[in-house]
MARRO-740536 format. One record per residue (C-alpha): residue in one letter; x, y, z. Coordinates in steps of 0.2 Angstrom, whole numbers, padded with zeros to 4 digits, always signed. Layout:
<sites>
aXYZ...
</sites>
This chain:
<sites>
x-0124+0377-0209x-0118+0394-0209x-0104+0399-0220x-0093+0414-0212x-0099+0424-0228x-0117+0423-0221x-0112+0428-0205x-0121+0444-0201x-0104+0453-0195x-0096+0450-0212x-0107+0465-0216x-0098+0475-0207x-0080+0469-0209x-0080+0458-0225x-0080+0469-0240x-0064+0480-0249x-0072+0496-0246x-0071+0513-0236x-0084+0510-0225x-0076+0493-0220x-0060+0500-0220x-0066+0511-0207x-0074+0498-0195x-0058+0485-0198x-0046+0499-0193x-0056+0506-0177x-0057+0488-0171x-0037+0489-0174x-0038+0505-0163x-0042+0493-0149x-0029+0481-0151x-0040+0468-0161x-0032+0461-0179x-0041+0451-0193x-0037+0435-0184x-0050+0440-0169x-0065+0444-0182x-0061+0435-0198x-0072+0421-0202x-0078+0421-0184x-0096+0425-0178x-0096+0440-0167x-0106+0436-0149x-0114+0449-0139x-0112+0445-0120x-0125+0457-0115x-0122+0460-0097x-0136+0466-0084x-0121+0471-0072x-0120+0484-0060x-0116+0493-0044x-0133+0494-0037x-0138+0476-0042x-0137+0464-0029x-0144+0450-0040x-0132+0455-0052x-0114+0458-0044x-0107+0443-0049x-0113+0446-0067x-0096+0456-0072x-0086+0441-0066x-0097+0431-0074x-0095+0436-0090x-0077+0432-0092x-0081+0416-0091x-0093+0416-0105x-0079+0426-0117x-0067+0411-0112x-0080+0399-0120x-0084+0411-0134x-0064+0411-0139x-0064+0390-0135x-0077+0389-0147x-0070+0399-0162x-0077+0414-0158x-0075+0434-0155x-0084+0440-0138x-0089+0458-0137x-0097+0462-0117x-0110+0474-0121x-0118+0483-0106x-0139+0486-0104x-0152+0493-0090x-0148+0484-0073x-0165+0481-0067x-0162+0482-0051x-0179+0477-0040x-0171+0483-0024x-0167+0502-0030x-0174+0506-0046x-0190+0516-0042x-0203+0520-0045x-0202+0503-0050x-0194+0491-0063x-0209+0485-0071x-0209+0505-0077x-0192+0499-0088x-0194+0483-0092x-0201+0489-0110x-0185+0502-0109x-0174+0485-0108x-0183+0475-0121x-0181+0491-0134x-0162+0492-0128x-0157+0474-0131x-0167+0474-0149x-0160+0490-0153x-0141+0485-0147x-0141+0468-0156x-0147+0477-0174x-0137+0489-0174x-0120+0483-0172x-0111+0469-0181x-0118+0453-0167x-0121+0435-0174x-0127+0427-0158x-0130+0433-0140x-0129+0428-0122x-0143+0436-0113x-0135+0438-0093x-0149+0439-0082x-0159+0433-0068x-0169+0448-0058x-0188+0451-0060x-0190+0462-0075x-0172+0456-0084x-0178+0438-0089x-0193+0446-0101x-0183+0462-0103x-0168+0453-0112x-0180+0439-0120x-0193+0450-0127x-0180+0461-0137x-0168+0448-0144x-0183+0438-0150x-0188+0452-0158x-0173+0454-0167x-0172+0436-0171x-0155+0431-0170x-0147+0415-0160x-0148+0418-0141x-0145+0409-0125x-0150+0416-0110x-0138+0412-0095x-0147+0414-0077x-0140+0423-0064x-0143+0407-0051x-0151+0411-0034x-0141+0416-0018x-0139+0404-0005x-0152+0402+0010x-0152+0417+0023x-0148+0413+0039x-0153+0421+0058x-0155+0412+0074x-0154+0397+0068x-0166+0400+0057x-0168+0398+0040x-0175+0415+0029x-0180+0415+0012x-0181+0430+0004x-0195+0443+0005x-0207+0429+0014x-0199+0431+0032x-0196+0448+0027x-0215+0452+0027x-0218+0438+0041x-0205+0446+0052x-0212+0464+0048x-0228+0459+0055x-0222+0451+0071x-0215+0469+0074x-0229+0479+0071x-0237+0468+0082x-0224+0469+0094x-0220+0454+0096x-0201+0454+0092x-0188+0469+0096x-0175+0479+0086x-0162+0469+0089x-0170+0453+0082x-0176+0462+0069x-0158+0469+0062x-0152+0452+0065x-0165+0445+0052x-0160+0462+0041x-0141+0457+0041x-0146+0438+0036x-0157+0437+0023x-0144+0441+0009x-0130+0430+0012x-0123+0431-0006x-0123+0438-0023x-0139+0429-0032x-0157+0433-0035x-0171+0428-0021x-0169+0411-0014x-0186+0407-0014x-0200+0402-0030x-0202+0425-0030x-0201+0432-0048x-0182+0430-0051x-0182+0411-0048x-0198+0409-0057x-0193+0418-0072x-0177+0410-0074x-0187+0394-0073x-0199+0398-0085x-0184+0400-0097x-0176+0384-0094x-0196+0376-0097x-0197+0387-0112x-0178+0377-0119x-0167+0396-0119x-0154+0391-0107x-0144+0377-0105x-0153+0361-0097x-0157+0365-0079x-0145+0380-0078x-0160+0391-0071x-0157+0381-0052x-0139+0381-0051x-0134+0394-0036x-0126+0408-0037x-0111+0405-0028x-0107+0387-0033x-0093+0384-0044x-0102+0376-0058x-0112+0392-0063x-0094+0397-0068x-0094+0382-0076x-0111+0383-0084x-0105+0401-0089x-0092+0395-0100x-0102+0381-0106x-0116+0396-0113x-0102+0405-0120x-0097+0388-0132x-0114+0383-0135x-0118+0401-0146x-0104+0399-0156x-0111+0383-0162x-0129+0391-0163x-0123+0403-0174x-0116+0392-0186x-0131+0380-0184x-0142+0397-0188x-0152+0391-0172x-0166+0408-0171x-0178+0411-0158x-0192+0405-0168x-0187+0388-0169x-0186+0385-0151x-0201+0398-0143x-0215+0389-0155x-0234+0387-0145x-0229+0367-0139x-0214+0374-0130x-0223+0389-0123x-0236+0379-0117x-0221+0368-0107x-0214+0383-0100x-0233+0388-0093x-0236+0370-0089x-0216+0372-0077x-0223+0388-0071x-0238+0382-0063x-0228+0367-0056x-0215+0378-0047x-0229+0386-0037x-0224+0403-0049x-0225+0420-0044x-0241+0433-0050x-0228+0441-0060x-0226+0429-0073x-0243+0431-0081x-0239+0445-0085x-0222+0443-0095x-0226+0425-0100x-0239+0435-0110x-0227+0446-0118x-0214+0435-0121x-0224+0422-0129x-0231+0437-0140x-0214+0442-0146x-0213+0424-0151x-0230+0426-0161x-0239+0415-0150x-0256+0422-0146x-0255+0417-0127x-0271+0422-0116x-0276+0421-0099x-0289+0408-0101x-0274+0396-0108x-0264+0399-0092x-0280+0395-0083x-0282+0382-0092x-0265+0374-0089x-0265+0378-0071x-0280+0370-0068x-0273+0355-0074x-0256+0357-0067x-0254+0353-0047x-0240+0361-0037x-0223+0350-0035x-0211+0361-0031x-0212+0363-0012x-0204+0378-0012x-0208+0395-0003x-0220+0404-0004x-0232+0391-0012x-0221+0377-0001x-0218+0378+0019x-0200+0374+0023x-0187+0373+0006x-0180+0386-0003x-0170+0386-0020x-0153+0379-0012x-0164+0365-0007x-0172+0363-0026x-0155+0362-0032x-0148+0347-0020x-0165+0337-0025x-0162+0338-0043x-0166+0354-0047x-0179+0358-0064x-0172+0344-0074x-0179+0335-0060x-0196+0343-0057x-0198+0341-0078x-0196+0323-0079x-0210+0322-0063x-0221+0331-0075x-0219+0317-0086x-0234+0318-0100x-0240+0333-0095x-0223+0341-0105x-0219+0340-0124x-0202+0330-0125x-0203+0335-0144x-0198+0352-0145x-0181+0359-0148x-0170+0367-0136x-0154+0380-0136x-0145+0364-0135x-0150+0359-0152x-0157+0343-0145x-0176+0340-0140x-0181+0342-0123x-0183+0323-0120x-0164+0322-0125x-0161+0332-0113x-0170+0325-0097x-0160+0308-0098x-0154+0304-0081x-0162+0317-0074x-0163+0309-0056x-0177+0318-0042x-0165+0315-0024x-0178+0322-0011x-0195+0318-0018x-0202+0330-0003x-0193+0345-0011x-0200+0339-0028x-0216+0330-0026x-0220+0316-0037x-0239+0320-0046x-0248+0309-0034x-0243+0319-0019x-0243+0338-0025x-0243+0351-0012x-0257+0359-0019x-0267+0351-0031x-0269+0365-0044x-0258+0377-0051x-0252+0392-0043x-0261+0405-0052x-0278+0406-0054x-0288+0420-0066x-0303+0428-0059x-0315+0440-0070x-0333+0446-0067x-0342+0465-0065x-0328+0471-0056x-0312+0464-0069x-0319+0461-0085x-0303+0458-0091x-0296+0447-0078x-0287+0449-0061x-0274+0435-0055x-0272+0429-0036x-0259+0411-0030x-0273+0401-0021x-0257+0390-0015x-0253+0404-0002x-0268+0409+0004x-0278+0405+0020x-0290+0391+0010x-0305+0399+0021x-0304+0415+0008x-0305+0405-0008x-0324+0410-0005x-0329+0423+0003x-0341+0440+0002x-0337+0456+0014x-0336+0474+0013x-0326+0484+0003x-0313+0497+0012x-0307+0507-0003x-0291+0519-0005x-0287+0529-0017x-0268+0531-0015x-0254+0520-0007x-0252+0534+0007x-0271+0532+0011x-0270+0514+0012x-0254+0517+0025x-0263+0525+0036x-0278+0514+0036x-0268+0500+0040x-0258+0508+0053x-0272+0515+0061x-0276+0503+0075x-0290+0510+0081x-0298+0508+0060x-0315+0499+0061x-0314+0483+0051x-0313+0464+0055x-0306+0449+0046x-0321+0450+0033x-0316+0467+0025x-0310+0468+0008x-0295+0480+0006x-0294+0490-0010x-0280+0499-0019x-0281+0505-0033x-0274+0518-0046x-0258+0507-0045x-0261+0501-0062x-0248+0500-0078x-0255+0518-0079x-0257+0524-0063x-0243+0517-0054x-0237+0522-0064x-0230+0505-0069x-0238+0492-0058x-0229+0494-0042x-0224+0479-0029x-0240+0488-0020x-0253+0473-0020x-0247+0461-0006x-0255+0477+0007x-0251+0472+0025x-0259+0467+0036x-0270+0479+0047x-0262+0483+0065x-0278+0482+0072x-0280+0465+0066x-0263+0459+0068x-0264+0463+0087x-0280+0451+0086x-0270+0438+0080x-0275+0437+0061x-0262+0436+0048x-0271+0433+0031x-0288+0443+0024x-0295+0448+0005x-0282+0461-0002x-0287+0468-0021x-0277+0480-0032x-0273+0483-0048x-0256+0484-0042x-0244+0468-0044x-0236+0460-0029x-0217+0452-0025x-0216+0435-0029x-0210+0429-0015x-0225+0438-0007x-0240+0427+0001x-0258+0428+0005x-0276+0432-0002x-0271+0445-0011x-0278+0449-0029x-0268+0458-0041x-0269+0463-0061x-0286+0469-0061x-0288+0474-0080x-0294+0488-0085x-0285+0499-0070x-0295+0510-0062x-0284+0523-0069x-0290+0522-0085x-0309+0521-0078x-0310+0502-0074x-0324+0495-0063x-0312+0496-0050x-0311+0515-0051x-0331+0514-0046x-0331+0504-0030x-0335+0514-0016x-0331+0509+0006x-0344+0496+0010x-0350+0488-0008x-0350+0471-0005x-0336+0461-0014x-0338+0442-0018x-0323+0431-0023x-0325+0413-0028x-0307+0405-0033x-0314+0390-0036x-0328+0396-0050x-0315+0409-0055x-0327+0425-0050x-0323+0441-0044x-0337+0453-0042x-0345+0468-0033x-0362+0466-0029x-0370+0482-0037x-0383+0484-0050x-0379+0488-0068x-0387+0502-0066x-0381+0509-0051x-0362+0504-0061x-0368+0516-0075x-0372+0529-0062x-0356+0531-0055x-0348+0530-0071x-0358+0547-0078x-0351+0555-0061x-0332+0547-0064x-0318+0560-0067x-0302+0553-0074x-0288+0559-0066x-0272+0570-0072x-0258+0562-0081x-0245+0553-0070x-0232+0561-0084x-0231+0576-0097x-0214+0572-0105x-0199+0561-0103x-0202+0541-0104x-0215+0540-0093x-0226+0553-0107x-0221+0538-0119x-0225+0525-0106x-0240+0531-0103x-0246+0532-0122x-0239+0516-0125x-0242+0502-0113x-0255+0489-0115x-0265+0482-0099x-0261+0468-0089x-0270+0453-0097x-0261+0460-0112x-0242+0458-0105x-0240+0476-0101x-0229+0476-0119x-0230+0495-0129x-0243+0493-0143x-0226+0498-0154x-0216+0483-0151x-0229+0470-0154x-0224+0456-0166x-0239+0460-0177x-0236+0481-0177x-0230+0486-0195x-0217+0479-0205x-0204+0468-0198x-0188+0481-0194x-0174+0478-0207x-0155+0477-0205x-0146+0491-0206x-0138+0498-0219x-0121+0499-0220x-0113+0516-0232
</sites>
């Protein structure tokens, strides 16, 4: 246990000297004394808040409640504000600052007197953002979820985010519902504050941290607007304090058994693409070597119980919550987990799974009745990814889990618009749609650009699914054949960058393949003739974005801030 001479704050405010002197008496300048700091950890409530975050709105309130179990538990809350991450208005898109949050949390929590941290989160990018630069700087955290919002509503009908926002969009364009209906669905998707209500990126990644034991036990389901996330809000704030004292770090608790739970909870939730990605680079942080070939691995070997949209038909994350919620869907996994490791709570995850009880076991499906009976990700390579590409065979049409057909290539998300809106465009059902230069790079940062719809011309045929391939990413709560993360990017002179309109492209999910039929020799060919393009940037972040970021199968991390780059980063000094 911590003495509160070991505190790292004490630093700051402990000794008889001037520099001390200076710090105690500007704390004094806002209306603070010795009795809020002195022998006390300091916590950092770092706050994702803002006016344009949606997700986030309720976030400022929320952190009142974590400073009132910070002060219940002996300790001095400090609200410190960082990057917003909003998905719906940052742009070009978030996955272009999700680095810049990582760097700002690390950099926030070194340089100011903080023992312990509560990480307020919940939107795409903020979950690895906030977890990627506090385990970097190695003190005690716990990450608090924002909580999804509850279940959108039109008609009569139930909407879950993003899913009937593409499925809707599609009726329209094939004109088979009118303005009117389509602003009613617009005013009730989003009846609350709270991330996307179905298994998208948000819920996923707040899952993932939940599996991984950073938040509170099954903390990552409760909704938005429901009076126990106050209550869990609180209960965060009271639990650092105690961490602090306990000297519970990061590494303790993100070790490979536990990252290997929070892939196997992935899987099981019917994840979105996204989290490849930023499992990667979180579980780097931690110094665990993850690759894609272990997520492969696991998610062969993991079926799909959370019957949950988009991977699930009918529920959505109100629904997961009534049936039990992650604690729930954890003790259905049963060996499949490690019930060894440790969690924020200081207890093992076993501990904290007792009488966890599954209520609807169509929500949460037992193992013997998955809803699909692998995970839901899947990593393809061959001639055209060498490096690996990712697609969700869960929400696919099963028919294109093998499948050959011609190649329709654009170079630009423009282009690909006007392909697709062009009804009169010659394709069928068997064409292969190809974006690219909507890489990490070319993007630039990996836009929401991968889940392409659906051609007019097709969707007037009746068709609602064909291959889609990008080394673009797509939404979480997107669905269909679409495959994304193709590494290297075409950008950069991937094979992708090489395809031309009618090359024959084969995908096979079930052997993991993904390949243009072409010759090597007709690949080196068009290489020689390859011009790389201009830079997306010359100055600004997006120049040190651009010489910085690592490919998709990599995490999308800079080369910089990797765990093994240089010298650990030492404490400040203080003079």
């Amino acid at each position: 246990m911590k003495k509160p001479e070991d505190l790292r704050s004490a630093r700051w405010f402990a000794p008889d000297d001037l520099r001390s002197f200076g710090h105690r008496s500007r704390a004094m300048q806002m209306g603070l004394d010795g009795a809020d700091w002195e022998g006390k950890p300091i916590i950092a409530v770092i706050n994702t808040w803002s006016d344009l975050s949606p997700c986030h709105h309720h976030l400022r309130d929320r952190a009142e409640y974590v400073k009132k179990g910070i002060l219940q538990a002996g300790g001095m809350p400090v609200e410190m504000p960082v990057h917003s991450f909003s998905e719906q208005f940052l742009k070009p898109t978030s996955m272009l600052y999700r680095n810049m949050g990582a760097i700002e949390v690390e950099e926030t929590l070194r340089s100011h007197p903080i023992d312990g941290a509560v990480l307020m989160g919940g939107c795409d990018k903020s979950t690895p953002a906030l977890v990627m630069g506090a385990v970097s700087m190695g003190i005690p955290f716990i990450y608090l979820p924002a909580g999804a919002m509850l279940r959108g509503n039109y008609a009569g009908e139930k909407l879950g985010s993003g899913t009937d926002v593409w499925k809707y969009w599609d009726e329209r364009r094939a004109g088979n519902i009118n303005k009117e209906q389509w602003d009613g669905v617009q005013g009730g998707i989003a009846r609350s504050y709270g991330t996307c209500m179905t298994m998208g990126t948000a819920s996923t990644m707040m899952s993932i941290a939940d599996g991984w034991g950073l938040t509170l036990p099954g903390a990552s389901t409760i909704p938005a607007p429901d009076a126990g996330h106050k209550r869990m809000s609180a209960a965060c704030g009271r639990r650092i304090v105690d961490m602090v004292w306990e000297d519970l770090t990061p590494d303790q608790i993100m070790t490979p058994a536990s990252t290997r739970n929070a892939v196997t909870v992935a899987m099981a939730t019917g994840c979105s693409t996204n989290a490849i990605i930023h499992l990667i680079a979180m579980a780097r942080r931690a110094g665990v070597d993850l690759t894609l070939e272990d997520l492969d691995d696991i998610g062969r070997t993991t079926p799909v119980i959370a019957n949950i949209r988009p991977s699930g038909s009918e529920y959505l994350m109100e629904d997961f919550y009534y049936a039990g919620g992650l604690r729930a869907l954890m003790v259905e996994l049963g060996d499949k987990l490690d019930l060894s490791v440790k969690t924020v709570t200081g207890k093992t995850l076993g501990e904290c799974l007792e009488g966890a009880v599954n209520y609807n076991d169509d929500v949460i499906r037992p193992l013997s009745n998955p809803i699909y009976h692998e995970g839901s990700l899947a990593v393809l390579k061959g001639n055209l990814a060498p490096d690996g590409a990712v697609i969700k065979p869960a929400a696919m049409d099963p028919k294109f889990q093998k499948h050959r057909g011609p190649a329709i290539v654009a170079d630009s998300y423009d282009e690909m618009k006007k392909i697709i809106n062009d009804e009169d465009y010659p394709m069928t059902p068997d064409h292969v749609l190809i974006l690219r230069n909507a890489g990490p790079i070319g993007g630039p940062g990996m836009p929401e650009w991968g889940m392409i719809p659906m051609p007019k011309a097709l969707l007037k045929q009746g068709h609602r699914d064909m291959v889609r391939l990008s080394d673009a990413r797509m939404s979480g709560t997107s669905y269909g054949a679409c495959i994304l993360h193709v590494a290297p990017e075409a950008y950069i002179g991937g094979p992708l960058a090489l395809i031309e309109t009618g090359d024959i492209i084969e995908v096979d999910v079930p052997n993991r393949i993904l390949s243009v039929d072409i010759s090597d020799a007709e690949m080196a060919a068009r290489r020689e003739k390859w011009v790389a393009p201009p830079p997306r940037y010359e100055r600004g972040w997006g120049q040190m974005y651009t010489q910085h970021i690592e490919q998709a199968d990599k995490g999308c991390d800079f080369d910089f801030l990797r765990t093994d780059f240089g010298a650990p980063v030492p404490e400040p000094e203080i003079n």
